[in-house]
C-alpha angles and dihedrals in degrees: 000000000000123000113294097241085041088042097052086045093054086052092049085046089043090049095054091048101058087042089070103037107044110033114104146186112305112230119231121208123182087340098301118109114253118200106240114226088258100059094045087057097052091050089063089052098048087053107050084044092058090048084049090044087053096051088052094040079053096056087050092056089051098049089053098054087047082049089052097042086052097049094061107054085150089068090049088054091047097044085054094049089049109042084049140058101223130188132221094271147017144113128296126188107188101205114220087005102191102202099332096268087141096041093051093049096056088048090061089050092035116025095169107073137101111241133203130175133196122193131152099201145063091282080080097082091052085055094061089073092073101102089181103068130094092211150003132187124203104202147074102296090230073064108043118101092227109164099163129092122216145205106237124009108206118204120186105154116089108262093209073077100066130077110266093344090203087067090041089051091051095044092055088045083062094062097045105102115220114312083357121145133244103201121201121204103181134154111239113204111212111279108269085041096062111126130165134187091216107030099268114118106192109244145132104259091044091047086045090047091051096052099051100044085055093065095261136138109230107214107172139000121185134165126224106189107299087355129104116191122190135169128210134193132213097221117192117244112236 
């Protein structure tokens, strides 16, 4: 599938040159104006080619408020500090980390904590020059040998970007250690724009749904702009 602003060129283009290629006579009878059969059929086209022009000027759309969310790691580090009373130390895993903006950010506000980063694309070797984590994998996490728990997970970048996003969730549940968070960062498209590659529009209810099918305690969910922010806790079972 080309690329969505290509994509919404292609469909003006498309839509000229069927304009001048397709439109025909009108036929007048008893003085009134009668659509001929080509441009009744034009006008079909020209409809279902706006509708197609709309779905890609919505992806675009999309794109740009993912743009916008990645640019401003420091918001992510402060909406954590302030949806959560956090203590002096702990440990931290940033899940698809880029090249450890966030990450840098929460170690100015909270030195001493132990970081970790996970990220399984070029962004990696960016990452090394952290001096400040304790740790960084470069894999899939469905790849990555990854043993510890940790206190708080941090996801920032959109899940309806990962491949089946419920199996992501629960594998990231499985590394919180008890009563740990799972914090999501995630851009939210007004609702009518919401698109997703994967079938995952990224809004509240879905976010919330994922959580808690994957065995996890929602806590609190706010939006900033074009942000939704949501916590979520590992409870113990009793």
């Amino acid at each position: 599938m080309p690329h969505p602003t290509i994509h919404a060129v292609c469909l003006a283009s498309s839509g000229r040159a069927l304009s001048g290629t397709c439109s025909g006579p009108a036929a007048f009878v008893n003085n009134r104006k009668k659509t001929s059969l080509h441009e009744s059929i034009l006008s079909g086209i020209k409809a279902r080619f706006g509708a197609l022009a709309r779905y890609a000027a919505a992806l675009d759309e999309k794109t740009a408020a993912r743009l916008s969310a990645a640019d401003h790691p420091q918001q992510a580090a402060k909406q954590l500090e302030t949806l959560l009373r956090l203590p002096e130390t702990g440990t931290l895993l940033h899940f698809e980390a880029g090249d450890g903006g966030f990450l840098e950010a929460f170690h100015a506000a909270r030195p001493g904590w132990e970081l970790s980063a996970i990220e399984s694309g070029d962004a990696f070797m960016r990452l090394l020059k952290k001096a400040f984590l304790r740790s960084a994998y470069n894999a899939d996490y469905r790849d990555a040998d990854i043993v510890s728990r940790f206190d708080i997970i941090a996801v920032t970048k959109p899940l309806d970007e990962v491949e089946k996003p419920l199996n992501a969730v629960r594998w990231l549940s499985r590394r919180l250690a008890d009563n740990g968070t799972l914090f999501l960062w995630q851009p939210a498209l007004r609702m009518g724009t919401g698109l997703s590659l994967h079938g995952l529009p990224i809004r509240i209810a879905n976010l919330t749904a994922l959580c808690k099918t994957a065995g996890l305690s929602v806590d609190t969910i706010t939006t900033e702009g074009e942000v939704v922010c949501l916590c979520a806790r590992n409870t113990p079972q009793r």
